[in-house]
N, CA, C and O atoms as a Maestro MAE file, in Angstrom:
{
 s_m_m2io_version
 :::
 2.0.0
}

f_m_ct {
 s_m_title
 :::
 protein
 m_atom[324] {
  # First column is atom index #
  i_m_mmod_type
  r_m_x_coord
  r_m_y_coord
  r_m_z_coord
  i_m_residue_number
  s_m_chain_name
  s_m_pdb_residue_name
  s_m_pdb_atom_name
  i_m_atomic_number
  :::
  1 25 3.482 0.866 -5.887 1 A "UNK " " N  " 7
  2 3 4.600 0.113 -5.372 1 A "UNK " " CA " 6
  3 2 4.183 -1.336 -5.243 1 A "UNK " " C  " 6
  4 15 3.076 -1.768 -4.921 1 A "UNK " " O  " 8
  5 25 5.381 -2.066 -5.583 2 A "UNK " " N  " 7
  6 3 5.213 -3.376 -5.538 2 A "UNK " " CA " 6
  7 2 4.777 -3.946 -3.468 2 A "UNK " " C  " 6
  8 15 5.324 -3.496 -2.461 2 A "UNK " " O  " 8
  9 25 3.959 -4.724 -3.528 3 A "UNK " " N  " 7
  10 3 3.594 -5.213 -2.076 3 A "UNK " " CA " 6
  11 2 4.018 -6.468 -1.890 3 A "UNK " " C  " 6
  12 15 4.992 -6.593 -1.147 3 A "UNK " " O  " 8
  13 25 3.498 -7.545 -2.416 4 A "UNK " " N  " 7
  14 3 4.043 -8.702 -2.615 4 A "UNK " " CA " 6
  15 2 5.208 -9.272 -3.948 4 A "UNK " " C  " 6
  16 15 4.726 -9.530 -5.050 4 A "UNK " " O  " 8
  17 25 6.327 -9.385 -3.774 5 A "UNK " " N  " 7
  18 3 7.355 -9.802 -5.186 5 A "UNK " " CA " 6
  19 2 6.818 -10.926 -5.173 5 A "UNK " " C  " 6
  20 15 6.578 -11.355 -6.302 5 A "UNK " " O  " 8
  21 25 6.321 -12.052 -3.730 6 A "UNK " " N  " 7
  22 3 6.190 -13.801 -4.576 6 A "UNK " " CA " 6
  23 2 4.971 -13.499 -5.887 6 A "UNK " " C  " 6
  24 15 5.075 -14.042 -6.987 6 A "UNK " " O  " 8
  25 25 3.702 -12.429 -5.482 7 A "UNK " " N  " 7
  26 3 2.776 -12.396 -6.526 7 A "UNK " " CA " 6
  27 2 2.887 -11.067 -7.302 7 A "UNK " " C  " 6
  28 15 2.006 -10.859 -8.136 7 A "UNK " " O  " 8
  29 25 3.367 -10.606 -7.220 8 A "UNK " " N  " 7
  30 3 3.148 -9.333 -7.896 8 A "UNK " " CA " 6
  31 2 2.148 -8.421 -7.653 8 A "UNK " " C  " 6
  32 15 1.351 -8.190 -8.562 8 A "UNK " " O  " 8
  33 25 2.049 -7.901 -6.673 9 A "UNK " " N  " 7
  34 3 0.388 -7.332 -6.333 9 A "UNK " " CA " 6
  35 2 1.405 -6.267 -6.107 9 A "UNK " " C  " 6
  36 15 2.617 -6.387 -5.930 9 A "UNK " " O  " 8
  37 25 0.701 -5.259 -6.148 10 A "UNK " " N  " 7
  38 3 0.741 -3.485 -5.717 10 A "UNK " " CA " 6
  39 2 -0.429 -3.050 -4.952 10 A "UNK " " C  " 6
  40 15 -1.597 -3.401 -4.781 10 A "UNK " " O  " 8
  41 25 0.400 -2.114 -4.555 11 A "UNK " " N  " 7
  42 3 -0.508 -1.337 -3.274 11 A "UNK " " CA " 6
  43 2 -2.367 -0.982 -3.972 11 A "UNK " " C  " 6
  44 15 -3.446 -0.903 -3.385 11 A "UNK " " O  " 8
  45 25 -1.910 -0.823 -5.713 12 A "UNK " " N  " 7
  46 3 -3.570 -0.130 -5.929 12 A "UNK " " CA " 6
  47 2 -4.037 -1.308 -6.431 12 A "UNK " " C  " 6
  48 15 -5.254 -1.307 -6.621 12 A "UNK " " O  " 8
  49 25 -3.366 -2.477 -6.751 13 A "UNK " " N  " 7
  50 3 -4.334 -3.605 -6.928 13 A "UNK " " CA " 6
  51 2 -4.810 -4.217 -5.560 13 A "UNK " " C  " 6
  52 15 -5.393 -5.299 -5.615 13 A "UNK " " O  " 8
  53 25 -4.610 -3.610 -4.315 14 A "UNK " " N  " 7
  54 3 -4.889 -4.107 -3.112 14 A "UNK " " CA " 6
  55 2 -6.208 -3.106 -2.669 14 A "UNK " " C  " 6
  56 15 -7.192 -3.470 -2.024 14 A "UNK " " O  " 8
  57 25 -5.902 -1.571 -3.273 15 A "UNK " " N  " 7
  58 3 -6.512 -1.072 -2.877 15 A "UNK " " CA " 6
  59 2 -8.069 -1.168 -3.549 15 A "UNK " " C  " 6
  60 15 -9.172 -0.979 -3.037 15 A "UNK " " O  " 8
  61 25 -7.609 -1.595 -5.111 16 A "UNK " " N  " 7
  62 3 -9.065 -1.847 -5.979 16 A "UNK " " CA " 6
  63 2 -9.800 -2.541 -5.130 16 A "UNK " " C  " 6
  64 15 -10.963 -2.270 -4.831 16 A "UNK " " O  " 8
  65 25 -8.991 -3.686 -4.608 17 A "UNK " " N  " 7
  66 3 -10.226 -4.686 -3.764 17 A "UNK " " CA " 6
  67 2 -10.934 -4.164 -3.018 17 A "UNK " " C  " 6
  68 15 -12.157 -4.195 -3.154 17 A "UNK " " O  " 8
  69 25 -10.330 -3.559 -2.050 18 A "UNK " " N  " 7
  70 3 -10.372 -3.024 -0.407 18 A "UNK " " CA " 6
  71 2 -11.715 -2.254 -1.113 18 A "UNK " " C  " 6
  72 15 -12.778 -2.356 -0.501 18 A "UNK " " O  " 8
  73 25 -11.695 -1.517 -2.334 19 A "UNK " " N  " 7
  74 3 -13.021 -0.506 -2.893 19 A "UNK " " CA " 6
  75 2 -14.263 -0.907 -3.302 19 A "UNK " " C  " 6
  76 15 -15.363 -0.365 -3.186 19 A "UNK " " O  " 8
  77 25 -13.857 -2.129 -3.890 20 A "UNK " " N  " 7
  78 3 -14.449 -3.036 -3.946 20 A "UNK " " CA " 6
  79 2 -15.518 -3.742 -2.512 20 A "UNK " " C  " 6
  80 15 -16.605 -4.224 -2.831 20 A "UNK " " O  " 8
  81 25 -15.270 -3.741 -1.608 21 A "UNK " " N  " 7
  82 3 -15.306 -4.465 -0.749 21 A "UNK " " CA " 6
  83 2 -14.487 -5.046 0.264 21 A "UNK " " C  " 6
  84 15 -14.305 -4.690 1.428 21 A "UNK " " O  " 8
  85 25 -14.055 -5.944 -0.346 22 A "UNK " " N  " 7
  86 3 -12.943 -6.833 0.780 22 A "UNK " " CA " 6
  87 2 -12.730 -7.027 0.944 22 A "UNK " " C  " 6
  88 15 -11.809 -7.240 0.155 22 A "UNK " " O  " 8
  89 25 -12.404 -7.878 2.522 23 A "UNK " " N  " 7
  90 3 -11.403 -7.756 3.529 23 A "UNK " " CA " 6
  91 2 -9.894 -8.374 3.255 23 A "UNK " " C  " 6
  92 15 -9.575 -8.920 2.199 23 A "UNK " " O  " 8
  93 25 -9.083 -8.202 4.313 24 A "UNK " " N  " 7
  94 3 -7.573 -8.596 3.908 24 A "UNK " " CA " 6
  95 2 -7.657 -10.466 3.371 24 A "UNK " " C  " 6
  96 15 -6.976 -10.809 2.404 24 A "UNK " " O  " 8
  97 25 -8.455 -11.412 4.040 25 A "UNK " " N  " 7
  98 3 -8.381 -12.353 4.241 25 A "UNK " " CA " 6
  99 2 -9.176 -13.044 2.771 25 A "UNK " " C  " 6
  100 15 -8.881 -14.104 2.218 25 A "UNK " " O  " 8
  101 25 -10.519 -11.821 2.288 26 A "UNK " " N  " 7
  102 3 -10.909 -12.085 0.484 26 A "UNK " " CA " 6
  103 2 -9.714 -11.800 -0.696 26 A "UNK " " C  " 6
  104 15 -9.398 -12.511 -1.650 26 A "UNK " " O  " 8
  105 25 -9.049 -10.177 -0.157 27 A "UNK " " N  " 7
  106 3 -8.148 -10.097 -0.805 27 A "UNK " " CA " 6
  107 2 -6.732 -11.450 -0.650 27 A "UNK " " C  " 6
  108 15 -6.216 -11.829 -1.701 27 A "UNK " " O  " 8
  109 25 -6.461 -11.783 0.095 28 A "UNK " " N  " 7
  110 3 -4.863 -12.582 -0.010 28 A "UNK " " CA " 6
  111 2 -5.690 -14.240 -0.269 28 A "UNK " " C  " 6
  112 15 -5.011 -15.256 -0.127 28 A "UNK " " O  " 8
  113 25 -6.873 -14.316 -0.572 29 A "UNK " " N  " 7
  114 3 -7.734 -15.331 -1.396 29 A "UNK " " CA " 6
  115 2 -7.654 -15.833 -2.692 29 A "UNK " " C  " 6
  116 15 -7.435 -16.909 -3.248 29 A "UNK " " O  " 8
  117 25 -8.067 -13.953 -3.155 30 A "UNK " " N  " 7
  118 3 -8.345 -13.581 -4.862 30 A "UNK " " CA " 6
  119 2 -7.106 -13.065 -5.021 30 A "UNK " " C  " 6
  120 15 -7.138 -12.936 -6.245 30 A "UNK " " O  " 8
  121 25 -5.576 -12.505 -4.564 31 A "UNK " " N  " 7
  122 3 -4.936 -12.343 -4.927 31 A "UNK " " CA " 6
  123 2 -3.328 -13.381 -4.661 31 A "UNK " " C  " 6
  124 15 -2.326 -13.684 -5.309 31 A "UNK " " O  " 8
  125 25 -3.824 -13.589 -3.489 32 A "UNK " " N  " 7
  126 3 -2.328 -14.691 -2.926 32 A "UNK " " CA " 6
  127 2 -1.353 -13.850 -2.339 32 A "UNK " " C  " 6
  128 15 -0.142 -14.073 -2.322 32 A "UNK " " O  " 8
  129 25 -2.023 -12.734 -1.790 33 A "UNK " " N  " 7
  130 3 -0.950 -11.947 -0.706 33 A "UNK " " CA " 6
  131 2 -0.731 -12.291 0.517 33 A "UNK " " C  " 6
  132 15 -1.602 -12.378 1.382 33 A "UNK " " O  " 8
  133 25 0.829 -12.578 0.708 34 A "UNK " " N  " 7
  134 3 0.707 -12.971 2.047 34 A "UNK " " CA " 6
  135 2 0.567 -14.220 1.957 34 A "UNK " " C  " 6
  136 15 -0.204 -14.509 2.871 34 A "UNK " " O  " 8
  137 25 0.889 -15.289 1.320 35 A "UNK " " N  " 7
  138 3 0.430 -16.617 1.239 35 A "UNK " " CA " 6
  139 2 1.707 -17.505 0.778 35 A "UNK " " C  " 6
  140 15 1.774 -18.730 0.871 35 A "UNK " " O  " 8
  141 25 2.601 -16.733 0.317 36 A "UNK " " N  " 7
  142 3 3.930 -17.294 -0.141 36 A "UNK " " CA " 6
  143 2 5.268 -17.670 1.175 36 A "UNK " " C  " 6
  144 15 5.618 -18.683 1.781 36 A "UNK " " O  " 8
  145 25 5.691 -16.246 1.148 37 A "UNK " " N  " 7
  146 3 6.749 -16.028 1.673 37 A "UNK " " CA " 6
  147 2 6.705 -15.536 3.494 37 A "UNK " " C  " 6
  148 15 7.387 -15.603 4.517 37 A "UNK " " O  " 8
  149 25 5.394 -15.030 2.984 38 A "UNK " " N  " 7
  150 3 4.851 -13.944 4.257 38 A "UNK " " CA " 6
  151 2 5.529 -12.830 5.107 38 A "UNK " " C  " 6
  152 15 5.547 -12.638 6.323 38 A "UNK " " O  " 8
  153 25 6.118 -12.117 3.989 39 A "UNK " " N  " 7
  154 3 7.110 -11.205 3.831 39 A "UNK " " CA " 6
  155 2 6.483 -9.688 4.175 39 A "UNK " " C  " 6
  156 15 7.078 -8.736 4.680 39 A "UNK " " O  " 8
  157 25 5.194 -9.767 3.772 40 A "UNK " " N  " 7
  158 3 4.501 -8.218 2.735 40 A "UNK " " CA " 6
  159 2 3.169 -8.272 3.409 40 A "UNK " " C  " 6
  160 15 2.248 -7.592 2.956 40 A "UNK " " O  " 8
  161 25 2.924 -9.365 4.923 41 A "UNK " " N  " 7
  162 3 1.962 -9.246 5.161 41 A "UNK " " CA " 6
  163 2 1.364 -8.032 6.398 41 A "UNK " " C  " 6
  164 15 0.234 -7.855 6.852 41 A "UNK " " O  " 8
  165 25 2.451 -7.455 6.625 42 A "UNK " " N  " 7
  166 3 2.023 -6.473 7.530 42 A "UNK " " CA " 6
  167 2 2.256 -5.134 6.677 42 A "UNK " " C  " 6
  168 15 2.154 -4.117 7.363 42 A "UNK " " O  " 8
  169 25 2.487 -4.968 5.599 43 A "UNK " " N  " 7
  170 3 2.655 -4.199 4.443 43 A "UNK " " CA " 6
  171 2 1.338 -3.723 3.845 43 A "UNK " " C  " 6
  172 15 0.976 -2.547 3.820 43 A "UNK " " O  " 8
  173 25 0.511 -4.999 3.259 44 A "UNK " " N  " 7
  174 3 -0.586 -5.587 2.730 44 A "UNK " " CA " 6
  175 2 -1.600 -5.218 3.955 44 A "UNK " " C  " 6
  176 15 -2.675 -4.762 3.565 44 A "UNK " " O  " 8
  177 25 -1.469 -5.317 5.150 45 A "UNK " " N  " 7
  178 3 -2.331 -5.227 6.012 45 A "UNK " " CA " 6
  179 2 -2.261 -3.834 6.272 45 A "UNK " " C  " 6
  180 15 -3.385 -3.364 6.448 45 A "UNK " " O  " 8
  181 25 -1.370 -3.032 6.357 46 A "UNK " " N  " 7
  182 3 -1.445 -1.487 6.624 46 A "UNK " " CA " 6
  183 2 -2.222 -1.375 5.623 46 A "UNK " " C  " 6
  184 15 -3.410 -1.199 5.892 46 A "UNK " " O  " 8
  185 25 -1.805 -1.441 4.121 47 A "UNK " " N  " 7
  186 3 -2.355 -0.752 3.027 47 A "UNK " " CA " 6
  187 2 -3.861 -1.008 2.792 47 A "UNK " " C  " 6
  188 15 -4.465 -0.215 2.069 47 A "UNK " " O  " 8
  189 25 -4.628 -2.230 3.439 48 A "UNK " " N  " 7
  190 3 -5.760 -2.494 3.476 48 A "UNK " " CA " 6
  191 2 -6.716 -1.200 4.981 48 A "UNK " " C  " 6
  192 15 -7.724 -0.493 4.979 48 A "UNK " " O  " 8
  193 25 -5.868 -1.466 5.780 49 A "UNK " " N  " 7
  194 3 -6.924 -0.732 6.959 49 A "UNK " " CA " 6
  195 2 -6.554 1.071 6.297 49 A "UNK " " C  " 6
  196 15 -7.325 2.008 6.506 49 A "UNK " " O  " 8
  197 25 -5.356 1.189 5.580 50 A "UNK " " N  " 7
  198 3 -5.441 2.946 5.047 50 A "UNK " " CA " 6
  199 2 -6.392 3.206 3.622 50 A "UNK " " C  " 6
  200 15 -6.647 4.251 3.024 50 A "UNK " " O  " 8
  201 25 -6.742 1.967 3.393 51 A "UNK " " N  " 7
  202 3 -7.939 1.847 1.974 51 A "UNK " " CA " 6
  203 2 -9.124 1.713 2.315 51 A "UNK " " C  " 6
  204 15 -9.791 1.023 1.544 51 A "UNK " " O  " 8
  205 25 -9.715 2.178 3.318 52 A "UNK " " N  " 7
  206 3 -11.100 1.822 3.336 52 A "UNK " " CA " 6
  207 2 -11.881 2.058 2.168 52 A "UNK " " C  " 6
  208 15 -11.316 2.219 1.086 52 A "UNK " " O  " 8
  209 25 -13.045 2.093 2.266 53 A "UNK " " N  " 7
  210 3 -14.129 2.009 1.136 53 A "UNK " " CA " 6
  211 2 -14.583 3.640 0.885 53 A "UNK " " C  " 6
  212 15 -15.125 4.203 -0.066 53 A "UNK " " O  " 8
  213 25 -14.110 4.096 2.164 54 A "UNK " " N  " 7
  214 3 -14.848 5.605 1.904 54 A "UNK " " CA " 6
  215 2 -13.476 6.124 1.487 54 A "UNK " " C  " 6
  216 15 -13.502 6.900 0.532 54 A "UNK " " O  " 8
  217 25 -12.288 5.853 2.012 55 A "UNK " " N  " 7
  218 3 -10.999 6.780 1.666 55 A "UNK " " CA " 6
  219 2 -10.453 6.233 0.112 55 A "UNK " " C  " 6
  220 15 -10.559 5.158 -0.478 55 A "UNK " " O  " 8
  221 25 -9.733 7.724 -0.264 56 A "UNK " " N  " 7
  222 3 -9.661 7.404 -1.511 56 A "UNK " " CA " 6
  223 2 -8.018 6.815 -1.611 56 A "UNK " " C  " 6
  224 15 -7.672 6.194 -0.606 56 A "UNK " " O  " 8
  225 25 -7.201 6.914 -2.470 57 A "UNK " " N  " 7
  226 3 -6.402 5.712 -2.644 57 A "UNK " " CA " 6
  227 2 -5.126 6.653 -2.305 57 A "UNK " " C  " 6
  228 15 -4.266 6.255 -1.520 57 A "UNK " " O  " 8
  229 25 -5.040 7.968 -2.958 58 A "UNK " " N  " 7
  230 3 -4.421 8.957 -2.438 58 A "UNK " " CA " 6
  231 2 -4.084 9.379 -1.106 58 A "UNK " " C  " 6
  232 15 -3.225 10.221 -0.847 58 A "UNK " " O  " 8
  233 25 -4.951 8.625 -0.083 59 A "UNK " " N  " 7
  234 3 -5.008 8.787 1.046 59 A "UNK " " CA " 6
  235 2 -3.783 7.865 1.679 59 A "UNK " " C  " 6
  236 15 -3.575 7.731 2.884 59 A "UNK " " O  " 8
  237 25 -3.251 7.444 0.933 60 A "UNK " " N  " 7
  238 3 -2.128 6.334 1.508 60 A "UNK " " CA " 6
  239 2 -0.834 7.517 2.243 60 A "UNK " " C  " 6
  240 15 -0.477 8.579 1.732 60 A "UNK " " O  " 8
  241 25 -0.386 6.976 3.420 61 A "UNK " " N  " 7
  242 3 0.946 7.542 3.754 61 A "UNK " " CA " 6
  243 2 1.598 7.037 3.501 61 A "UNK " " C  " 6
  244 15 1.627 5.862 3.134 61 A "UNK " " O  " 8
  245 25 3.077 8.504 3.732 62 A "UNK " " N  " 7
  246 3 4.164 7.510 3.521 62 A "UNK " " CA " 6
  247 2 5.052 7.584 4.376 62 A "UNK " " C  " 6
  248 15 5.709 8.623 4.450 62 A "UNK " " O  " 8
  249 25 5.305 6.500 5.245 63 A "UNK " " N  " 7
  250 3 6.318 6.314 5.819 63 A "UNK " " CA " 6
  251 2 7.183 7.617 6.465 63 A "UNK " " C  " 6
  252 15 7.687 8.036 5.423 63 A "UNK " " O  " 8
  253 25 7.591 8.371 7.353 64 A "UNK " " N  " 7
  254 3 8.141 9.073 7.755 64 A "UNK " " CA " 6
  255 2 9.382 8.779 7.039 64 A "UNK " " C  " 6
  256 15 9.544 9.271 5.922 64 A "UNK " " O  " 8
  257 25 10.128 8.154 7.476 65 A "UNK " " N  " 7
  258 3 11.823 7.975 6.948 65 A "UNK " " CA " 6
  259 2 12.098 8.687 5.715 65 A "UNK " " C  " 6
  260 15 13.061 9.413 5.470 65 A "UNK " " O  " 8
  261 25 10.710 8.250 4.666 66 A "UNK " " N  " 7
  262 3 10.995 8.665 3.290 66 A "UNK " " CA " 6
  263 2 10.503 10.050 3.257 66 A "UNK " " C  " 6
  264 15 11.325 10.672 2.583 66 A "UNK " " O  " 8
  265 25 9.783 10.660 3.560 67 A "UNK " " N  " 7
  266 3 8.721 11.930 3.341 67 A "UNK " " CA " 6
  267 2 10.003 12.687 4.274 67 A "UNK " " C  " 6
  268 15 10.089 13.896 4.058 67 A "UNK " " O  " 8
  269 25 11.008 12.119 5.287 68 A "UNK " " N  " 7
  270 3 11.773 12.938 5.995 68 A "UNK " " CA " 6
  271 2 13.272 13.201 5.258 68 A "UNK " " C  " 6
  272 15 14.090 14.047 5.620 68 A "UNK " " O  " 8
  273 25 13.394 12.430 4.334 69 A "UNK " " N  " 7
  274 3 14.690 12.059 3.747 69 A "UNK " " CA " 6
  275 2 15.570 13.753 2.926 69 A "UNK " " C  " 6
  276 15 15.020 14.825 3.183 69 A "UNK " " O  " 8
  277 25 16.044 13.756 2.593 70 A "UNK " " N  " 7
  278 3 16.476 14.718 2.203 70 A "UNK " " CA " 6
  279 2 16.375 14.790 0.734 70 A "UNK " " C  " 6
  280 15 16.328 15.854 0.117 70 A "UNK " " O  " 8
  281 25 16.340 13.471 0.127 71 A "UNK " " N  " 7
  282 3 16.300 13.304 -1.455 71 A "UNK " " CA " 6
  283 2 14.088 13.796 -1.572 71 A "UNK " " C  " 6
  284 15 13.667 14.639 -2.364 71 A "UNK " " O  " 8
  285 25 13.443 13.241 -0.888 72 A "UNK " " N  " 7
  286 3 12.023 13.658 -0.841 72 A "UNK " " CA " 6
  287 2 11.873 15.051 -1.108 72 A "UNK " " C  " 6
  288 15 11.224 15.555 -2.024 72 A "UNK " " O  " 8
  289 25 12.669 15.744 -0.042 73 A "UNK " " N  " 7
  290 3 12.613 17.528 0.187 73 A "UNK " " CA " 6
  291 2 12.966 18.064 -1.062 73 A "UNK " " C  " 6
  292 15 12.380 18.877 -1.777 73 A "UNK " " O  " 8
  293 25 14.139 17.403 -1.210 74 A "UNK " " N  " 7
  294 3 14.423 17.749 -2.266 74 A "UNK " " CA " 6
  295 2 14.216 17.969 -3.931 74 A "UNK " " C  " 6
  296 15 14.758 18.776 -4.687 74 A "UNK " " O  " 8
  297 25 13.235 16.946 -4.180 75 A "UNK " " N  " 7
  298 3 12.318 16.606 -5.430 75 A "UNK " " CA " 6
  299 2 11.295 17.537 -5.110 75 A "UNK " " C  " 6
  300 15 11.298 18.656 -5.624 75 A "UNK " " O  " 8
  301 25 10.660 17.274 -4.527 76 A "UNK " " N  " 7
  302 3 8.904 17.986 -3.897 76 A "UNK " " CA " 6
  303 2 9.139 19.405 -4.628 76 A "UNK " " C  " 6
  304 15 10.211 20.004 -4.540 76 A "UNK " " O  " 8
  305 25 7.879 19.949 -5.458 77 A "UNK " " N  " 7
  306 3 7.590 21.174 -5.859 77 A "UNK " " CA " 6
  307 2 7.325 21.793 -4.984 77 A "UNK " " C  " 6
  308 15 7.382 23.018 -5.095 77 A "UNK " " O  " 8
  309 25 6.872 21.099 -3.582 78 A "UNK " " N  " 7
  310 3 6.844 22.196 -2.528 78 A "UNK " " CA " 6
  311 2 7.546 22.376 -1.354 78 A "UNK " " C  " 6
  312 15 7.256 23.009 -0.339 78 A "UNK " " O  " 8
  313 25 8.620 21.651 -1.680 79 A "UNK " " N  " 7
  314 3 10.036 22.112 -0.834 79 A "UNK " " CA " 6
  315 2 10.024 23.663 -1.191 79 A "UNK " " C  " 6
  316 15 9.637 24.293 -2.175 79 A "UNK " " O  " 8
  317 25 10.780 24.115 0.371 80 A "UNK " " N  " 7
  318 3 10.800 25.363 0.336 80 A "UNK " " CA " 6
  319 2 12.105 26.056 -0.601 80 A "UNK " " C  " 6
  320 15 13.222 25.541 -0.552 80 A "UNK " " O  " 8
  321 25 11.923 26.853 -1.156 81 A "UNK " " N  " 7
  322 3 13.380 27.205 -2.026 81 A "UNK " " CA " 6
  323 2 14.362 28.010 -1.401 81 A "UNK " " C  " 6
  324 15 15.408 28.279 -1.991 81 A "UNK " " O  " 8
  :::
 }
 m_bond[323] {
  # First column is bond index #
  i_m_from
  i_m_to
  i_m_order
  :::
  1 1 2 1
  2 2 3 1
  3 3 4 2
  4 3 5 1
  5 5 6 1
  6 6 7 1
  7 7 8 2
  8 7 9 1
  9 9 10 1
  10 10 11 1
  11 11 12 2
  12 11 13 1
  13 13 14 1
  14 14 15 1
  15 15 16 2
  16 15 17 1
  17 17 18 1
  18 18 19 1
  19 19 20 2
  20 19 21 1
  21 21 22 1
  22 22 23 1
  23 23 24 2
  24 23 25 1
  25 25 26 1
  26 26 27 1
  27 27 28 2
  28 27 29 1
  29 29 30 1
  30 30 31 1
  31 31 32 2
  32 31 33 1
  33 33 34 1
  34 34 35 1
  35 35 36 2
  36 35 37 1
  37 37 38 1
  38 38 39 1
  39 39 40 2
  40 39 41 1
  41 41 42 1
  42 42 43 1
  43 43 44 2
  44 43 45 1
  45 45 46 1
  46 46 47 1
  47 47 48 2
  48 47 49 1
  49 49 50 1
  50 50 51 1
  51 51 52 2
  52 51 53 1
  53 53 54 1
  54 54 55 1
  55 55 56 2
  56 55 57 1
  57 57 58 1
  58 58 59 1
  59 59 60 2
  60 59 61 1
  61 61 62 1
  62 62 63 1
  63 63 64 2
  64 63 65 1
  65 65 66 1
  66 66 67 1
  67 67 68 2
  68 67 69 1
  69 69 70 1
  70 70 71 1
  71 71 72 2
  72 71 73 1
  73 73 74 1
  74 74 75 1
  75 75 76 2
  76 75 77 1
  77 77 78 1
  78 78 79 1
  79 79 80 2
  80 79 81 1
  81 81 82 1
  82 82 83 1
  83 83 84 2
  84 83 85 1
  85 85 86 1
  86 86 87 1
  87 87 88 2
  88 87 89 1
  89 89 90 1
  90 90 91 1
  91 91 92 2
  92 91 93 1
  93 93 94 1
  94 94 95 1
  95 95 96 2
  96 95 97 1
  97 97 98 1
  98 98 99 1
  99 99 100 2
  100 99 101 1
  101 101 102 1
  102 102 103 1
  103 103 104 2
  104 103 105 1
  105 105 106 1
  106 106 107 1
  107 107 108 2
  108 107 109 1
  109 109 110 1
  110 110 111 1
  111 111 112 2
  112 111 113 1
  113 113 114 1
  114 114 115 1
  115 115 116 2
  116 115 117 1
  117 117 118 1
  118 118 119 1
  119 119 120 2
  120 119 121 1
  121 121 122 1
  122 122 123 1
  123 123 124 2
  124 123 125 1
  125 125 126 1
  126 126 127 1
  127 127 128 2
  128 127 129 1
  129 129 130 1
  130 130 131 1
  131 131 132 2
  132 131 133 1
  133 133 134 1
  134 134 135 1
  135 135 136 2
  136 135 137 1
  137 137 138 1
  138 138 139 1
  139 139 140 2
  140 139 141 1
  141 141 142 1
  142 142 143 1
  143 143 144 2
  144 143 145 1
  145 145 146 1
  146 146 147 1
  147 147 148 2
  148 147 149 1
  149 149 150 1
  150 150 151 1
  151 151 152 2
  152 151 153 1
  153 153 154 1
  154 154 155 1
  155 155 156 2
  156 155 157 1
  157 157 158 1
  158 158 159 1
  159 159 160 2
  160 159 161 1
  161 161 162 1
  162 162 163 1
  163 163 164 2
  164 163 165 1
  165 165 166 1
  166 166 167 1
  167 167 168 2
  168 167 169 1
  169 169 170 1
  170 170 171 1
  171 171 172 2
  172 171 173 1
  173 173 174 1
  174 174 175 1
  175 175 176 2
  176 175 177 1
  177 177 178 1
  178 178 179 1
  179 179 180 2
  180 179 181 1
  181 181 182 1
  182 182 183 1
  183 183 184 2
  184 183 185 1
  185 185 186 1
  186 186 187 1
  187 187 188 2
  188 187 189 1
  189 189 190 1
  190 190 191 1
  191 191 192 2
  192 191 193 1
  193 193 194 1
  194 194 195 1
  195 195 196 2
  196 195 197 1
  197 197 198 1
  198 198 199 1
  199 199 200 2
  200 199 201 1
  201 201 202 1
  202 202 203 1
  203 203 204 2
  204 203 205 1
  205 205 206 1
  206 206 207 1
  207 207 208 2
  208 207 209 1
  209 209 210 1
  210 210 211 1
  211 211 212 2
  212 211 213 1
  213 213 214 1
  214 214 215 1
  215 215 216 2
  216 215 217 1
  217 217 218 1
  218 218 219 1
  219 219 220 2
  220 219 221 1
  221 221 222 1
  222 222 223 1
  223 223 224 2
  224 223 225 1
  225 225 226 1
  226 226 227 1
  227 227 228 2
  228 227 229 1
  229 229 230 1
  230 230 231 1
  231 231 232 2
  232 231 233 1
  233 233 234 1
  234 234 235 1
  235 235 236 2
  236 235 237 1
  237 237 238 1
  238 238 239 1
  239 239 240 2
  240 239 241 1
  241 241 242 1
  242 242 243 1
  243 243 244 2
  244 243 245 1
  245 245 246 1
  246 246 247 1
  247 247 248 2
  248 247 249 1
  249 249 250 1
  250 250 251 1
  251 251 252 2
  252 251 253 1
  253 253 254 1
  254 254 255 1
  255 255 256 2
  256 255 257 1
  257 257 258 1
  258 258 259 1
  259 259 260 2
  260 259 261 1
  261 261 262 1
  262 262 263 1
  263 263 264 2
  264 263 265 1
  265 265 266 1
  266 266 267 1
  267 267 268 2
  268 267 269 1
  269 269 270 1
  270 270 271 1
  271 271 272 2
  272 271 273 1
  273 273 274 1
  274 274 275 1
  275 275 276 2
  276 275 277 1
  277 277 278 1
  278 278 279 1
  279 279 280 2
  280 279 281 1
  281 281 282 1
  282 282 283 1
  283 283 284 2
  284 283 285 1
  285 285 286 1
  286 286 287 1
  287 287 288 2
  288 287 289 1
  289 289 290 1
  290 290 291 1
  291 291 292 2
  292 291 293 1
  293 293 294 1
  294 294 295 1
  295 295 296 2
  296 295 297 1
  297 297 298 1
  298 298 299 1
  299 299 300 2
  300 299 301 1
  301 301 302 1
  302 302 303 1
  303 303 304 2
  304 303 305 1
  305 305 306 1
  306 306 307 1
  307 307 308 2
  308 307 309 1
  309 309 310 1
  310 310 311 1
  311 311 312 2
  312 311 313 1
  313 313 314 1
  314 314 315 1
  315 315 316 2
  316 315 317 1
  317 317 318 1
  318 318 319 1
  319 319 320 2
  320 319 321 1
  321 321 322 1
  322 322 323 1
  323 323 324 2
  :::
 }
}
């Protein structure tokens, strides 16, 4: 998913860094998140502290609202039938 629209960054080009190393303040450096509009910076900042170095990228949540939605349940192979 897109994180920042002023730069175009996504959640796994945020997370490459975060695997990389680091922090929110190297990343919105080397990438310019958070530096425009400052729209995506508490976005950018979740997705950095749920990327640590040991967690893998898969490890990202999502949002209740959506994982609760009825269209979610509904897609999921493991909605109940």
């Amino acid at each position: 998913m897109i994180v920042c629209v002023c730069h175009r960054v996504s959640d796994r080009d945020i997370a490459r860094h975060v695997r990389a190393g680091m922090d929110f303040s190297e990343i919105q450096l080397e990438l310019g998140v958070a530096t425009q509009c400052g729209q995506c910076e508490s976005c950018a900042r979740d997705v950095v502290a749920q990327c640590s170095a040991t967690a893998p990228v898969a490890a990202i949540q999502l949002a209740p609202r959506i994982t609760e939605s009825p269209a979610w349940n509904s897609s999921s192979p493991w909605a109940a039938a």
